[in-house]
C-alpha positions as CSV (number, residue, x, y, z in Angstrom):
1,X,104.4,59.4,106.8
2,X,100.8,61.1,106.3
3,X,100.7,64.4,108.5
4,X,98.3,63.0,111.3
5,X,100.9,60.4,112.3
6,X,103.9,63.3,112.2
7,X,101.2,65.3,114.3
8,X,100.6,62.5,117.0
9,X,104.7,62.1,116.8
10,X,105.0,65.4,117.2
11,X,102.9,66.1,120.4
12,X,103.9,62.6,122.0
13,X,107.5,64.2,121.8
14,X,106.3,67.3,123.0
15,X,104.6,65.2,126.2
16,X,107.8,63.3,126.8
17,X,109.7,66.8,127.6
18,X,106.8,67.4,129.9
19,X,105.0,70.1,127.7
20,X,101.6,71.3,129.1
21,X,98.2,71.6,127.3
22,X,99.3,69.8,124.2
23,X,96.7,70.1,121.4
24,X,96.3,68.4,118.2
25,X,93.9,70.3,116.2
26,X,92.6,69.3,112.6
27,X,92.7,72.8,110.4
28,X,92.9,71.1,106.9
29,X,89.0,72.0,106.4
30,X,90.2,75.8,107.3
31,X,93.4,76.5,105.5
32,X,95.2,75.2,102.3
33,X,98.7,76.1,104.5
34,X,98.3,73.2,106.3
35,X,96.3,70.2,107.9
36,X,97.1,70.2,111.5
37,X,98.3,72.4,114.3
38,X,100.6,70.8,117.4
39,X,100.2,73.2,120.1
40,X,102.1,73.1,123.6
41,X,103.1,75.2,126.5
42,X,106.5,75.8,128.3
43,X,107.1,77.2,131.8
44,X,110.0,79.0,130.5
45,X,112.1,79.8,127.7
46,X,114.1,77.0,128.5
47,X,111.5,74.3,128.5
48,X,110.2,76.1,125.2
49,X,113.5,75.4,123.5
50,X,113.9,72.1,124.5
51,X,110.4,71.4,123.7
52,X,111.4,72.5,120.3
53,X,114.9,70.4,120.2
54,X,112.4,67.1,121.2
55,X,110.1,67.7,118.3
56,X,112.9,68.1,115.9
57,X,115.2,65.2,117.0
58,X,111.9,63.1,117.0
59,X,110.9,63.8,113.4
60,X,114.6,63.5,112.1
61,X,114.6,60.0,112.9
62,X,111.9,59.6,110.4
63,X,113.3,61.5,107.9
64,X,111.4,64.9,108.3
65,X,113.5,68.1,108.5
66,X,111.3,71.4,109.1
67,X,110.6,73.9,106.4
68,X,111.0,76.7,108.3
69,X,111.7,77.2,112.3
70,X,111.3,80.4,113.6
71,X,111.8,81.9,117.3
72,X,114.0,80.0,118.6
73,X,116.1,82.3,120.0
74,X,114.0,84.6,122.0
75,X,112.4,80.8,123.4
76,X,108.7,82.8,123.7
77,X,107.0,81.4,120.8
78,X,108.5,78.8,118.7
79,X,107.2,77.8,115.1
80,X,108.3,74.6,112.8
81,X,107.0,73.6,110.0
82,X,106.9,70.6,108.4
83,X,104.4,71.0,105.6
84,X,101.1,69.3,106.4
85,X,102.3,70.1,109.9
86,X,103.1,73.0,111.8
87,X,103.8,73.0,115.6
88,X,103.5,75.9,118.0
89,X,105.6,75.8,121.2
90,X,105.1,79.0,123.8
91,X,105.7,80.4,126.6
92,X,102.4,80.0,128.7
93,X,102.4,83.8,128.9
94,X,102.4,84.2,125.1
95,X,99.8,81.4,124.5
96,X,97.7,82.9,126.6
97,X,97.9,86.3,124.5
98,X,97.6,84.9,121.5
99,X,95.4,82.0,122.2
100,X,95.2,80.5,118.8
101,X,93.0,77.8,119.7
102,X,89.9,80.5,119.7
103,X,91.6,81.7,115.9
104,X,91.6,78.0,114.6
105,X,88.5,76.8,116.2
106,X,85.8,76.9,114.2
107,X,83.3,74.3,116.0
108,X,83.2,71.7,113.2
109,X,87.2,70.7,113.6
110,X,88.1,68.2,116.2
111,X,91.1,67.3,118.4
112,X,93.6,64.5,116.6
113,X,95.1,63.4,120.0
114,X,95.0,64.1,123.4
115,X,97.8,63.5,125.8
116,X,98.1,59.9,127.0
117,X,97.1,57.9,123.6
118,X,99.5,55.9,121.8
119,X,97.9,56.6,118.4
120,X,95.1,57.8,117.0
């Protein structure tokens, strides 16, 4: 699977557990670490994990197993990667701090999905 369809699977799992302001962002042109961010907000730690436990039971079933997870624990900021993509669960408090969409936005990349599209 390339890493804009594990992207879109990842933030369509992300909007089945009813995370908010779900972002797809194409960084490939910025960084060699990766090509895409998924980014999403939780209400609480709670919804943070489960968020989390979504992405990862969703990208098991297609064989992809994260690199690294980190975070989730304390259920604030969550972190997996999975190589050409690394998704970014928060608490909305902590997305708001660190607001990494003004860090990764560089005015040439573009938005890979946006909630409500099958594919794309």
């Amino acid at each position: 699977m390339n890493a804009k369809d594990m992207a879109i699977r990842a933030a369509q799992a992300l909007e089945g557990k009813q995370g908010e302001d779900i972002l797809v962002l194409d960084v490939k042109h910025l960084t060699a670490i990766t090509d895409y961010f998924v980014i999403a907000s939780g209400r609480n730690n709670i919804q943070v994990r489960a968020l989390a436990d979504a992405v990862e039971e969703e990208m098991s079933r297609t064989g992809e197993e994260p690199r690294r997870m980190e975070g989730y624990l304390s259920g604030r900021w969550i972190v997996q990667d999975y190589g050409g993509v690394i998704v970014h669960m928060f608490h909305n408090e902590e997305r708001a701090y660190y607001n990494l969409e003004r860090l990764w936005m560089d005015g040439s990349n573009r938005v890979a999905w946006t909630p409500g599209e099958d594919r794309a």
